[in-house]
LUMFI-859588 format. One record per residue: residue in one letter; z, y negated, x of N, C-alpha, C in turn; residue number from 1. Coordinates in Angstrom, 3 decimals, always signed. Layout:
# residues N
R; mardo; nz; ny; nx; caz; cay; cax; cz; cy; cx; vose
R; a; Z; Y; X; Z; Y; X; Z; Y; X; NUM $
...
END
This chain:
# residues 189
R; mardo; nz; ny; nx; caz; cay; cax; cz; cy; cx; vose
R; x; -19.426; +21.206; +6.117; -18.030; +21.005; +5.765; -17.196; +20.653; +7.004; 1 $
R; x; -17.513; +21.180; +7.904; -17.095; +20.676; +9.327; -16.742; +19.188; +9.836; 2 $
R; x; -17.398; +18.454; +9.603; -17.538; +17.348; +9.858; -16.982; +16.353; +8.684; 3 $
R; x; -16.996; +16.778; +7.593; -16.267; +16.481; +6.415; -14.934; +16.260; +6.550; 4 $
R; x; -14.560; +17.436; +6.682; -13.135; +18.330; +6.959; -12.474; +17.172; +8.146; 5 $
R; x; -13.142; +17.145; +9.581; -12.703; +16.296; +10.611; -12.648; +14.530; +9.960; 6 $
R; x; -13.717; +14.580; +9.572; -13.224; +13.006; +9.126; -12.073; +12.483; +8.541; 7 $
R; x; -11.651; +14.035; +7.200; -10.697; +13.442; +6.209; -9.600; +13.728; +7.100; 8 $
R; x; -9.312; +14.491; +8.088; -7.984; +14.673; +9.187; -7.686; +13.427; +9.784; 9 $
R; x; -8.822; +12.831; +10.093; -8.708; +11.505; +11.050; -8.173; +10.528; +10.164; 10 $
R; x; -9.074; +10.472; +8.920; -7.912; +8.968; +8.140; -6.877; +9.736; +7.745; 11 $
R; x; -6.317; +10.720; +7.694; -4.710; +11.306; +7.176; -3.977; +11.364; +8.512; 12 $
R; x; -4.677; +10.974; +9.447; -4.279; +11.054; +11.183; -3.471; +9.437; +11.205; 13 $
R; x; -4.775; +8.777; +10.626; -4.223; +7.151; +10.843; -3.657; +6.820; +9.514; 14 $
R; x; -2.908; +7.203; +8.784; -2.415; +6.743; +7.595; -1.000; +7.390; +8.572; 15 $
R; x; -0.855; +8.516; +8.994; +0.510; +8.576; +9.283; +1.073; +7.838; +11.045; 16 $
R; x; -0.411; +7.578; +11.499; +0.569; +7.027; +12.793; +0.661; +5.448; +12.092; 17 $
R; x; -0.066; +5.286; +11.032; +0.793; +3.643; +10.619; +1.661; +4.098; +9.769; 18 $
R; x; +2.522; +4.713; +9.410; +3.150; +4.676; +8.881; +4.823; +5.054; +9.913; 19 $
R; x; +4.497; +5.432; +10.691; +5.158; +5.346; +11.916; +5.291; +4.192; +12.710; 20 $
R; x; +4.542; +3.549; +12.468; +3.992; +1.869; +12.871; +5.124; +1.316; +12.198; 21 $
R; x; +4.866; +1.247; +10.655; +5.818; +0.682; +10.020; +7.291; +0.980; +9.976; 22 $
R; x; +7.811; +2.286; +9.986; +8.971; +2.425; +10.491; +9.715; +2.412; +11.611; 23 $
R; x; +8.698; +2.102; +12.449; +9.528; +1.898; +13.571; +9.740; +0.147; +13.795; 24 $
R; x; +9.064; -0.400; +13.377; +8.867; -1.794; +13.023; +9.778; -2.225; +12.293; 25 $
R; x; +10.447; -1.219; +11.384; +11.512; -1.839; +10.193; +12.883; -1.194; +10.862; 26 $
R; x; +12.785; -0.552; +11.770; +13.926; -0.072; +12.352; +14.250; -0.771; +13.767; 27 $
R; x; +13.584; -1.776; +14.146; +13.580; -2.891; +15.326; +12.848; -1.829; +16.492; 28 $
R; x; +12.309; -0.727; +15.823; +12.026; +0.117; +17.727; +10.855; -0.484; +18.363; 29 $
R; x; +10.852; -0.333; +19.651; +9.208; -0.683; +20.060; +8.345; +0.517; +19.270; 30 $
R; x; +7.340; -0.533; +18.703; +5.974; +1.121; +17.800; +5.108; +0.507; +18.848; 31 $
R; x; +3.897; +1.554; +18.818; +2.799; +1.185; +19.350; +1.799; +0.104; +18.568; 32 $
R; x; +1.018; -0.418; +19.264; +0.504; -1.640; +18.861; -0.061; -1.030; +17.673; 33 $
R; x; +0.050; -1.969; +16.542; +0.556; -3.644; +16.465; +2.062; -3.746; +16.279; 34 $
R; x; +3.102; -4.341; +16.820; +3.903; -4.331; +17.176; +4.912; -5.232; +16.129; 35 $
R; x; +4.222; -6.708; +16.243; +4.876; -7.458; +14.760; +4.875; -6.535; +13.172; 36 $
R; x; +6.343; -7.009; +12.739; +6.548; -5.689; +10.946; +5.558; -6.656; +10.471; 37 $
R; x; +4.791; -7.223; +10.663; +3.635; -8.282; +9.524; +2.300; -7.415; +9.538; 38 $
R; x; +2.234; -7.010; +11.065; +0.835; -6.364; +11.072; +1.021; -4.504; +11.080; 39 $
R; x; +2.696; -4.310; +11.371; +2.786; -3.027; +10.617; +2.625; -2.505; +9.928; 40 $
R; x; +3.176; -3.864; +8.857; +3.547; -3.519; +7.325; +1.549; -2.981; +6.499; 41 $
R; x; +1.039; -4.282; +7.039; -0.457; -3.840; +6.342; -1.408; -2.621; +6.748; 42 $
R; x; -0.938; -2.066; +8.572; -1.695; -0.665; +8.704; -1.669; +0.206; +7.664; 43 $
R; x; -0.530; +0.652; +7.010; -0.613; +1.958; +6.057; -1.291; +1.653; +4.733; 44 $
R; x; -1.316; +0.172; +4.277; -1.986; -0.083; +3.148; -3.718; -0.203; +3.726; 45 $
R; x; -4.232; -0.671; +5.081; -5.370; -0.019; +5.461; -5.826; +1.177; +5.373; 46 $
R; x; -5.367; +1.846; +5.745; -5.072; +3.201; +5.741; -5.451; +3.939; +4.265; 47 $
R; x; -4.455; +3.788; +3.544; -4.915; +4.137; +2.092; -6.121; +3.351; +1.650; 48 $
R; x; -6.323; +2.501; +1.975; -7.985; +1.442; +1.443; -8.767; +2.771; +1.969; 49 $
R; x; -8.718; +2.596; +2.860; -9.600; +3.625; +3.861; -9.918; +4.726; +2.960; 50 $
R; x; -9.041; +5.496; +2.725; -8.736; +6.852; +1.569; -9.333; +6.847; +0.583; 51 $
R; x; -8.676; +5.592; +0.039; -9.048; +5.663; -1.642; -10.673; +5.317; -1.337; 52 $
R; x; -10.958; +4.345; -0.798; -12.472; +4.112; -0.657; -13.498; +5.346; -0.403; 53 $
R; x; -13.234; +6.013; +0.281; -13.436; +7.299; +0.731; -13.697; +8.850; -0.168; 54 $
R; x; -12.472; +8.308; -1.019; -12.811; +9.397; -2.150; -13.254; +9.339; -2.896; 55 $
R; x; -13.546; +7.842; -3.624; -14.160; +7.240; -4.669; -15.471; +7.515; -4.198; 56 $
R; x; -16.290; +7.301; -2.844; -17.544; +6.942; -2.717; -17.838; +8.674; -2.842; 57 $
R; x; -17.415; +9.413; -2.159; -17.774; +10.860; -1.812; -17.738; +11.559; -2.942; 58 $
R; x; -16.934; +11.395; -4.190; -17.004; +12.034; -5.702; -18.095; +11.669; -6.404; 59 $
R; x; -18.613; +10.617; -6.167; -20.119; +10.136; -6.780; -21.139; +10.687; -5.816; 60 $
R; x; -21.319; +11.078; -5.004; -22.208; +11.570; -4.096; -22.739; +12.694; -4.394; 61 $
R; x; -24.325; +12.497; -4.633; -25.148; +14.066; -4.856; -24.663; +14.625; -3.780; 62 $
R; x; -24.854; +16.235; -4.267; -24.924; +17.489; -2.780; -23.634; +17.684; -2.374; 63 $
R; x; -22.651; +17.254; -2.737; -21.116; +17.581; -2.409; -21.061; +18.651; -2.607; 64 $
R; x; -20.306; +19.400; -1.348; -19.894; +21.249; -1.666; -18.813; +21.300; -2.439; 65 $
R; x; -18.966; +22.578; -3.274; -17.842; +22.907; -4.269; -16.249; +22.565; -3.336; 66 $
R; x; -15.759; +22.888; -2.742; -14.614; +22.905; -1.745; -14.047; +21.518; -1.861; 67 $
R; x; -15.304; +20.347; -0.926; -15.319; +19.405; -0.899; -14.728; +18.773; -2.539; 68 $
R; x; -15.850; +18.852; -3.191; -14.962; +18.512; -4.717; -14.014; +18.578; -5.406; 69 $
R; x; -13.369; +20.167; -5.431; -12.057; +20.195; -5.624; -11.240; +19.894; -4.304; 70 $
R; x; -11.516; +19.832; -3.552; -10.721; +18.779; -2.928; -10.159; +16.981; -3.262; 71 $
R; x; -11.097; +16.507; -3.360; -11.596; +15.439; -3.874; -10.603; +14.968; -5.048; 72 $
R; x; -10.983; +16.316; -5.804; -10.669; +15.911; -7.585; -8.865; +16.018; -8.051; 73 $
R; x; -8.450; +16.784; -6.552; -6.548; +17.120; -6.353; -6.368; +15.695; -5.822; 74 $
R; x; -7.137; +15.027; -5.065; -6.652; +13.763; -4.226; -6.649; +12.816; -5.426; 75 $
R; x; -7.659; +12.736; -6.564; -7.978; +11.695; -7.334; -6.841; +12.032; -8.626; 76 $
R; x; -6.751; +13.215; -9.056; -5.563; +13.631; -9.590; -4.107; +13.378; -9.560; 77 $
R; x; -3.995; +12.998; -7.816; -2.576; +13.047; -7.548; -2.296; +11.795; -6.443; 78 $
R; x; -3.517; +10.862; -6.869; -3.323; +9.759; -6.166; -1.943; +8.782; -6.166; 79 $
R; x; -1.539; +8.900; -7.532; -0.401; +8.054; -7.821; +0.930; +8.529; -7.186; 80 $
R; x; +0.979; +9.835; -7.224; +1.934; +10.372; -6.307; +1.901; +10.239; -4.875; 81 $
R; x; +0.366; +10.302; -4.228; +0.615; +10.386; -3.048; +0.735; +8.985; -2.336; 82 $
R; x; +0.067; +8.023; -2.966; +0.665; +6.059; -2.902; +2.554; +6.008; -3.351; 83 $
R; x; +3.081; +7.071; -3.366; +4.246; +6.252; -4.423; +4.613; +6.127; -2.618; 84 $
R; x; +4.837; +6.588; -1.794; +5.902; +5.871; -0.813; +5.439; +4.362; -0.680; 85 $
R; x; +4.840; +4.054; -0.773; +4.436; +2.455; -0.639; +5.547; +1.481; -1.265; 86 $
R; x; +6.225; +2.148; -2.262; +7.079; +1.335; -2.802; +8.581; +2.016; -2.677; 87 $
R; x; +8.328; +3.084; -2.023; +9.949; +3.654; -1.667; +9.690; +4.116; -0.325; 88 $
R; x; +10.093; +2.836; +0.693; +9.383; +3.318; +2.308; +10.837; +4.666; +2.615; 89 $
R; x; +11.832; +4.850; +2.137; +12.225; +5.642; +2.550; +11.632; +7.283; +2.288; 90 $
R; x; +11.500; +7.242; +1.576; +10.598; +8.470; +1.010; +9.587; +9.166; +1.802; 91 $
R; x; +9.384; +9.802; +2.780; +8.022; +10.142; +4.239; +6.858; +10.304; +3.389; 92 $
R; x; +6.178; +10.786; +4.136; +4.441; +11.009; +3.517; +4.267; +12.266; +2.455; 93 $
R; x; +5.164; +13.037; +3.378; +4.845; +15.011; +3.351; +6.835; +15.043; +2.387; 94 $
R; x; +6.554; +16.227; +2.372; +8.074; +17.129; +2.147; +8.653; +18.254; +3.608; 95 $
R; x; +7.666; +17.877; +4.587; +8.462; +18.583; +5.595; +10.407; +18.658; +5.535; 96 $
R; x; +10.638; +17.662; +5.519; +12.205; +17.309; +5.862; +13.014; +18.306; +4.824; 97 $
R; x; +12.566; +17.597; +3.812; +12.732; +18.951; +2.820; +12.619; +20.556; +3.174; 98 $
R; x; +11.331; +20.876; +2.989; +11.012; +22.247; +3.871; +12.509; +22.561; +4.513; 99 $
R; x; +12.016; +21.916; +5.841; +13.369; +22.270; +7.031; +14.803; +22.484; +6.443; 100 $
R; x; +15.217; +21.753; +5.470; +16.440; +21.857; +4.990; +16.828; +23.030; +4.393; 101 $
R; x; +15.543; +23.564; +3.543; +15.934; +24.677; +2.541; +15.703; +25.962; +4.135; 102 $
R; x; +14.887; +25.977; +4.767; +14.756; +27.089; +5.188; +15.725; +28.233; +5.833; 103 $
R; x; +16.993; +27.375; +5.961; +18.084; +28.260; +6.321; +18.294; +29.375; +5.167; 104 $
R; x; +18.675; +28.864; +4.030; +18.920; +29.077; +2.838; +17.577; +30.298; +2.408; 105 $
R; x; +16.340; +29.727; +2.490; +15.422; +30.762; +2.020; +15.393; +32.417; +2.907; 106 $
R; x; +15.717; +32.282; +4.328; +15.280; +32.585; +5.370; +16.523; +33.740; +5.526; 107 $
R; x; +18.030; +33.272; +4.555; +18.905; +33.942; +4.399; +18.457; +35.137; +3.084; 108 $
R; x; +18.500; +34.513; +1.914; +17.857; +35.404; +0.735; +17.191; +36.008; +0.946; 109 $
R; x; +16.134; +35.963; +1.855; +14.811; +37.370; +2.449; +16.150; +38.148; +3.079; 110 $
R; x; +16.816; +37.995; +3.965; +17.283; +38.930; +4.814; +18.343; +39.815; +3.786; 111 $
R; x; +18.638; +39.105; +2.815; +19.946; +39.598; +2.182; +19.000; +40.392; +1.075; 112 $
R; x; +18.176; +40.278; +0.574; +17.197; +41.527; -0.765; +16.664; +40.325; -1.127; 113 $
R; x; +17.080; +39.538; -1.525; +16.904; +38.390; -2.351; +17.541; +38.053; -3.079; 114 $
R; x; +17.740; +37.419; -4.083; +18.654; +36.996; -5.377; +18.446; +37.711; -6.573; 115 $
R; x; +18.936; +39.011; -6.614; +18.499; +39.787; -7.943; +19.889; +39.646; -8.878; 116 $
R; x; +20.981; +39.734; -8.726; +21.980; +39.113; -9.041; +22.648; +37.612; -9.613; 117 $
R; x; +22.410; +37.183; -10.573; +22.823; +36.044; -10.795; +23.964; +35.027; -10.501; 118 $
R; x; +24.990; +36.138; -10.552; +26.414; +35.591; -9.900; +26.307; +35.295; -8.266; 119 $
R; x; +24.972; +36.190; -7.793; +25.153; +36.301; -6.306; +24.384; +34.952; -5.962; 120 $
R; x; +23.199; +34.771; -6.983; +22.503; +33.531; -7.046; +23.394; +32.357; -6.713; 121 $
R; x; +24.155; +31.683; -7.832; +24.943; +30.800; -8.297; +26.130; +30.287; -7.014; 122 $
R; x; +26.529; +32.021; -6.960; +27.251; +31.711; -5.382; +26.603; +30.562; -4.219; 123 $
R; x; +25.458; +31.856; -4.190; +24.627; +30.940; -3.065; +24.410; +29.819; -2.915; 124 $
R; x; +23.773; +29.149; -4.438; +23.875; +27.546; -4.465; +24.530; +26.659; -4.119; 125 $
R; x; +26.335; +27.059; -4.643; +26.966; +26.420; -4.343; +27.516; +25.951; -2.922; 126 $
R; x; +27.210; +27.769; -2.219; +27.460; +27.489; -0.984; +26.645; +26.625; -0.281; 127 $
R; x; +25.142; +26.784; -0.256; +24.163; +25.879; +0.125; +24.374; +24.462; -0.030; 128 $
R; x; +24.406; +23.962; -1.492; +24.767; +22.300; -1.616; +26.084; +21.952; -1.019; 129 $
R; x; +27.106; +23.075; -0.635; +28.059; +22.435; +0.215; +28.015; +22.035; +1.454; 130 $
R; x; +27.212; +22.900; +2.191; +26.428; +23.217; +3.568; +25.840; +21.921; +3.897; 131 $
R; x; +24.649; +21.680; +3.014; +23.422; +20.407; +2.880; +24.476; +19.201; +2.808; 132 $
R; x; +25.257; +19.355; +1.480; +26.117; +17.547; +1.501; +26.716; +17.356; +2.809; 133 $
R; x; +27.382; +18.537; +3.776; +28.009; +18.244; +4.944; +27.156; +18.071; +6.051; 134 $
R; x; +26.265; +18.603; +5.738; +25.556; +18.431; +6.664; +24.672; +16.530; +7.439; 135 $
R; x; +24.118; +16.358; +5.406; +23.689; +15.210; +5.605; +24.370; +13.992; +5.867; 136 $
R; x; +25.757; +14.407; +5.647; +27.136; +13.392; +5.856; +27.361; +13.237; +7.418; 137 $
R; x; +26.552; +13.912; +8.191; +26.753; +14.442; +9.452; +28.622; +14.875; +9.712; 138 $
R; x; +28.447; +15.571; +8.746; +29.954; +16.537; +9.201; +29.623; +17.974; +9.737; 139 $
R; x; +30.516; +18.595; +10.519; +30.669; +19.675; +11.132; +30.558; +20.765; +9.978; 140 $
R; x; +30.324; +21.447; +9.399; +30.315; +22.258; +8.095; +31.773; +23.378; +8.442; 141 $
R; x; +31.800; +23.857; +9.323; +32.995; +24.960; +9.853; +34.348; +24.400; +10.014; 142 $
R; x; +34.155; +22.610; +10.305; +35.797; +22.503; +10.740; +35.937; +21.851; +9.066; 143 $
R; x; +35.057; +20.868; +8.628; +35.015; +20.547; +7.105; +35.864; +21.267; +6.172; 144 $
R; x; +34.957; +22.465; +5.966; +35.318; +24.232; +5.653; +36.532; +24.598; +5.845; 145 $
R; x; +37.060; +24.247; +7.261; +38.178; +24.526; +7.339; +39.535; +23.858; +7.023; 146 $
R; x; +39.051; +22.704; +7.499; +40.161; +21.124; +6.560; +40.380; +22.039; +4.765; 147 $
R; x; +39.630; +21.590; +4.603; +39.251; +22.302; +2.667; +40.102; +23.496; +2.721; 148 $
R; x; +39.975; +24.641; +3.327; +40.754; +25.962; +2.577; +42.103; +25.919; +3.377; 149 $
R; x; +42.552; +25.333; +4.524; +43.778; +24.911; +4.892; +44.312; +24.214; +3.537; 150 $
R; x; +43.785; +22.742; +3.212; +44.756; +22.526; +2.013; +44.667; +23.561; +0.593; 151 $
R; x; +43.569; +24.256; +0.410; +43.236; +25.217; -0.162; +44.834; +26.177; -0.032; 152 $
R; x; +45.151; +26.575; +0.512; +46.435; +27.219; +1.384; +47.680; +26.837; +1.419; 153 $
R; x; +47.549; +25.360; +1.394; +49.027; +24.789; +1.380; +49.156; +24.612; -0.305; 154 $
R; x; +48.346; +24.464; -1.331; +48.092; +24.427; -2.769; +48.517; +25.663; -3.351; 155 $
R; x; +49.108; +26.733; -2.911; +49.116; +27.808; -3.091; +48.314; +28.705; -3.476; 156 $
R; x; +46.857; +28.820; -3.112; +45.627; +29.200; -3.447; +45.321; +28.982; -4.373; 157 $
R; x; +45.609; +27.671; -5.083; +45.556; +27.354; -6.618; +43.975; +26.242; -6.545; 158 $
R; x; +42.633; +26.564; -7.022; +41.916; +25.468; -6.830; +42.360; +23.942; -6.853; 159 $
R; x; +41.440; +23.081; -5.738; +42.197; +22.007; -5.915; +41.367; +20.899; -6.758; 160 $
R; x; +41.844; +19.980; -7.231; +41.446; +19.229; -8.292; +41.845; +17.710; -8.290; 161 $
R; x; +41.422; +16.797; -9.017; +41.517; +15.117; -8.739; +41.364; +15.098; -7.621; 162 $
R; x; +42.324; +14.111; -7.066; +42.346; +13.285; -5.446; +42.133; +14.075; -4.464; 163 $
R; x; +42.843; +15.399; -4.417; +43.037; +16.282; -3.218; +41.928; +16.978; -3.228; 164 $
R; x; +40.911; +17.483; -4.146; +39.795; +17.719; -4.106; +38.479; +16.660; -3.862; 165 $
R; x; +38.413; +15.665; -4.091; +37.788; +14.388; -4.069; +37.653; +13.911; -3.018; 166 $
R; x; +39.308; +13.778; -2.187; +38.997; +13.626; -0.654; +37.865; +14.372; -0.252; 167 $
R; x; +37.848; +15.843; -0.295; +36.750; +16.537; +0.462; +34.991; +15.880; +0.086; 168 $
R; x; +35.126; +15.413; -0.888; +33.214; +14.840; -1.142; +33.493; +13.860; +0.356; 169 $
R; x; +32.059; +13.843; +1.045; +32.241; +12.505; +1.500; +31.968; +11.244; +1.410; 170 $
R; x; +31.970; +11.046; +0.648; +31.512; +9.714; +0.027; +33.051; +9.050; -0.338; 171 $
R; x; +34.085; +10.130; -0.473; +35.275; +9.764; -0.752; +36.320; +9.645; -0.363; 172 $
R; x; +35.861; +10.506; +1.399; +36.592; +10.701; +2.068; +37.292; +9.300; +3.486; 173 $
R; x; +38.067; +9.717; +3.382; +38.545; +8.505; +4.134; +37.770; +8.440; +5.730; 174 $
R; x; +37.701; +7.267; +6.760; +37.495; +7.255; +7.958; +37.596; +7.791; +9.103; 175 $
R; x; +38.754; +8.270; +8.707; +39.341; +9.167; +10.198; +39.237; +10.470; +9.402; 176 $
R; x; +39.136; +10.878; +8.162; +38.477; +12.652; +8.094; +37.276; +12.863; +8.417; 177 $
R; x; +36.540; +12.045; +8.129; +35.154; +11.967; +8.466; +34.933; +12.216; +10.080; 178 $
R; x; +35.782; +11.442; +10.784; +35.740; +11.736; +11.878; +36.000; +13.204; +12.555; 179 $
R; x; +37.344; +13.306; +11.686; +37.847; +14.684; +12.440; +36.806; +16.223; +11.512; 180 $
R; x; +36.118; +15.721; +10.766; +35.439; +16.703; +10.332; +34.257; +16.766; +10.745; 181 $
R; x; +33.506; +15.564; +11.773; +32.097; +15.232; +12.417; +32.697; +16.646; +13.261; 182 $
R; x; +33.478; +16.832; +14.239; +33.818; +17.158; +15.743; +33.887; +18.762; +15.281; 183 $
R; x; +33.502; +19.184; +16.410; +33.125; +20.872; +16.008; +34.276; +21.556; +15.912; 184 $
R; x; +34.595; +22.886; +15.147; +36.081; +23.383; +15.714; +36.670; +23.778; +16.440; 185 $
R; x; +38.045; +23.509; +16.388; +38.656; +23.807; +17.957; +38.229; +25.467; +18.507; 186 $
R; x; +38.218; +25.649; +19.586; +37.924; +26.999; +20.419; +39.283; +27.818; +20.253; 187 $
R; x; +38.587; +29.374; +19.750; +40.079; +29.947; +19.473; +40.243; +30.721; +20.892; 188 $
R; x; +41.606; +30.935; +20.966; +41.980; +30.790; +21.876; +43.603; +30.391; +22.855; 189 $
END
């Protein structure tokens, strides 16, 4: 299984440095050779040839260890999923990025009991997807936060709603909030 095991690392080794090939190729960066997006673009579809060829031949093969097989039989199972970035290059290989995102969030709920509470649940969410949208907007989340319950404040603590709430999405927000909500908050003081 040893040697098994090392082989299938090595083509999941070279499926992702071409695929790094290719994005850096579609993003104008220098990648490592091959350097033209023509001969980028076809490493990762090598790559998967490589794979799929690989699993096809080794599932027909007398003497395969149990391990090996269900291994095999999750790859042949979930092939269509694991080809779909081919047609959505934004999409990465893995769910790391993902991972990383939630782990604030998970990493909080361990420390706090967990979510046995539903209202405490629901809270959380909301706070989280506010956190994440500002985040991925590359806004500051604290001065954001703070823009928001300032007019929150001048509204007479009355939730805010239409336009004056709307500004805060950013997708809706104008140029220069965006700006002043990128920049961290002022130092008190």
């Amino acid at each position: 299984m040893k040697y098994w095991t090392a082989a299938w690392l090595e083509r999941i080794k070279d499926l992702y440095a071409a695929r790094e090939e290719l994005t850096a190729a579609g993003n104008g960066a220098a990648a490592p050779a091959p350097r033209d997006k023509t001969a980028a673009a076809a490493r990762p579809d090598a790559a998967l040839t490589a794979i799929d060829q690989a699993r096809k031949e080794q599932m027909t093969a007398p003497g395969l260890q149990e391990p090996a097989k269900k291994a095999l039989a999750a790859l042949d199972r979930e092939w269509g999923g694991l080809t779909a970035h081919r047609d959505y290059p934004m999409i990465g290989l893995d769910n790391n990025a993902a991972e990383r995102m939630i782990r604030g969030p998970v990493v909080t709920r361990k420390n706090a009991g967990g979510s046995r509470n539903g209202d405490t649940a629901r809270n959380a969410t909301v706070i989280w997807t506010a956190t994440a949208t500002a985040q991925m907007a590359g806004l500051n989340f604290l001065t954001w936060l703070t823009a928001y319950l300032d007019e929150y404040g001048r509204n007479d603590g009355k939730p805010l709603a239409g336009p004056d709430l709307e500004r805060f999405l950013p997708w809706n927000a104008s140029p220069g909030d965006l700006r002043t909500w990128a920049q961290p908050p002022p130092s008190p003081g």
